[in-house]
Each structure stands twice: as structure tokens, then as C-alpha cells.
VOPADO-837303 format. One record per residue (C-alpha): x, y, z. Coordinates in pm, 1 decimal, decimal comma. Example, Ala and Ser with C-alpha at 12.3 -4.5 7.8 and 13.67 -1.06 7.14 Angstrom:
       east      north         up
     1230,0     -450,0      780,0
     1367,0     -106,0      714,0
END
This chain:
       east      north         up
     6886,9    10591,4    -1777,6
     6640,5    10892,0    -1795,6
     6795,2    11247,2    -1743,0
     6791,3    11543,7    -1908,6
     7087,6    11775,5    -2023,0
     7199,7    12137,3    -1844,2
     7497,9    12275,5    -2016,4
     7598,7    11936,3    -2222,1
     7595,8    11800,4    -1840,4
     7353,7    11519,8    -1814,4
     7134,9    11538,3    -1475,5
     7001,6    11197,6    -1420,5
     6642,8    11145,9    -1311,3
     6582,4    10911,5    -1004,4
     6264,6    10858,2     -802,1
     6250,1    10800,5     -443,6
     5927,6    10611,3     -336,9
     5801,4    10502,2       42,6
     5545,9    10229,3       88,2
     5373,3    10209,5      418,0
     5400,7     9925,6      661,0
     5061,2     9961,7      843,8
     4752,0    10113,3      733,1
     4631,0    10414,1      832,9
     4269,0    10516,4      895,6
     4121,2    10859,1      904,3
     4066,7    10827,8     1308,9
     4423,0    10803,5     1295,3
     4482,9    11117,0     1039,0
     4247,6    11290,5     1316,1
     4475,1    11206,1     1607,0
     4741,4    11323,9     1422,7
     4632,3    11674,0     1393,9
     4660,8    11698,6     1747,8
     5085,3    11680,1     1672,1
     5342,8    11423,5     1598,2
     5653,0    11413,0     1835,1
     5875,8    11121,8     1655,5
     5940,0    11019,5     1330,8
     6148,5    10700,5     1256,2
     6255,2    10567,0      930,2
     6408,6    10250,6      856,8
     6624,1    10266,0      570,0
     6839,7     9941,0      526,4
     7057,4     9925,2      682,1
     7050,9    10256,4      875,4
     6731,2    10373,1     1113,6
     6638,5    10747,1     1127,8
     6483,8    10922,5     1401,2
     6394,3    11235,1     1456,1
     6205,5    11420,6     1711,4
     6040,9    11722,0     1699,0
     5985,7    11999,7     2002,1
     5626,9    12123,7     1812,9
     5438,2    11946,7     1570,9
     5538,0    12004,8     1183,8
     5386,0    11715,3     1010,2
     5068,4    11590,4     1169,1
     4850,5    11948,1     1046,9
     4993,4    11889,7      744,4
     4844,6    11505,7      712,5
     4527,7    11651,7      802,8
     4493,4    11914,1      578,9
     4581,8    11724,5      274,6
     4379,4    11426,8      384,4
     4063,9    11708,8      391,8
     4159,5    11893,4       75,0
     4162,2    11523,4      -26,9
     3840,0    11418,2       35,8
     3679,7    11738,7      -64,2
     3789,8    11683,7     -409,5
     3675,2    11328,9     -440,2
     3344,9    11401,3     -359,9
     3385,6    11695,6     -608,8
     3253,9    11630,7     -920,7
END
């Protein structure tokens, strides 16, 4: 087990990963800008959902997908 030690307490480490179910295209990451309203995730066995009165995600997506490509084509 990985972990490090705070006051001869050891704090584990754990990773949380999430692996997409559908691909996503940059037409999409452009429609998304316009604002997500729903988010649902499927964690076994329990299904979250949440919905959102204003968009807090979808401008997000977009911007990172841009700073994104700006720095690929960055040499």
C-alpha cells in the first residue's frame, strides 16, 4: 500500500480514475460550451445525477480542450 506518514499517522494514497463510454469529438466539446444541464454517473451499483440551473462544466471542457490544442501545436 502506498501512503505517506503525517504525525506517525499513515495517510494512504488511492487513485480514482473514470474511463469514458462513448467518444467524444470536438463538435461535441463545441456544443458543450453552449452549457450542460445533467450530469449522470453510474457507479456500481448506485447512479448519480445531478442537474444544474446554469452551466458549470461545459466552459470548462472547452477551455481546456483549447488550451489543449494550443499547446500541441506548440513546439
Amino acid at each position: 500500500m502506498r501512503g505517506f506518514f503525517v504525525n506517525n499517522v499513515m495517510i494512504p494514497v488511492s487513485e480514482l480514475s473514470a474511463i469514458a463510454q462513448f467518444s467524444v469529438s470536438r463538435d461535441d466539446i463545441a456544443f458543450f460550451e453552449s452549457g450542460i444541464a445533467k450530469v449522470r454517473l453510474s457507479t456500481v451499483p448506485i447512479v448519480h445525477e445531478k442537474s444544474f440551473s446554469y452551466d458549470v462544466i461545459g466552459g470548462y471542457l472547452h477551455k481546456e480542450l483549447l488550451k489543449a490544442s494550443i499547446s500541441k501545436d506548440d513546439f
